[in-house]
N, C-alpha and C positions, 0 to 999 in steps of 0.2 A: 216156479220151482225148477231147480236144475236137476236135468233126470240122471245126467251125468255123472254128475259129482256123488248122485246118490246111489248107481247102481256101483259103482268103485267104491264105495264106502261100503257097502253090503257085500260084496265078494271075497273083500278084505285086500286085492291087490293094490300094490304102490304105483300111485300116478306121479310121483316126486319126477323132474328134472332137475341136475345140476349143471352147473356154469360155476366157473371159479376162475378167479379173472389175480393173479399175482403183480404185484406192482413196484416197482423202484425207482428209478428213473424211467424206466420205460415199464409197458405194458404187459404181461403177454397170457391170452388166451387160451389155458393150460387146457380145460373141458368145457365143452360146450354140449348143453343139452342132453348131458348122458341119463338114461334113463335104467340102463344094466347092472351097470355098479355096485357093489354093496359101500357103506359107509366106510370099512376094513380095506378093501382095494382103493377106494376114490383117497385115500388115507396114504399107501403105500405109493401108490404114484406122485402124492404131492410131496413126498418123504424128497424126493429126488432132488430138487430145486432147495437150492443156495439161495442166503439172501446177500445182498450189497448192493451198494452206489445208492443214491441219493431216494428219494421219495416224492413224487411226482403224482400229489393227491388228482388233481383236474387231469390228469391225464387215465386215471383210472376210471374216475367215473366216466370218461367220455368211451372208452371201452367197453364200461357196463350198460351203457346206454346203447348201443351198435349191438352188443349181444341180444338183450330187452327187444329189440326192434325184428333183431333176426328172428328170436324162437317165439 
């Protein structure tokens, strides 16, 4: 039984992490592991970023993967 997951469930606080990893041609690791954020904010900072240039699927997943590893 995980006591964990149980006693954060019964408090009712958010254990959510986010990561959000934007991609085009290149990578880049907008948030990493924020935990503070409301869904409204994490929202308005990603508001910021343009998209263009090309699409560079393998190159994102290997960024999501180095993220994965970090947190």
């Amino acid at each position: 039984m995980n006591t964990a997951g149980q006693n954060s469930q019964m408090s009712g606080s958010c254990q959510d992490a986010y990561s959000i990893i934007l991609f085009e041609s290149m990578s880049v690791k907008c948030i990493n592991n924020d935990f503070r954020s409301s869904p409204d904010q994490l929202l308005d900072y990603l508001l910021q970023y343009k998209a263009g240039g090309g699409t560079s699927y393998s190159n994102a997943v290997r960024c999501a993967e180095e993220v994965m590893h970090q947190y």
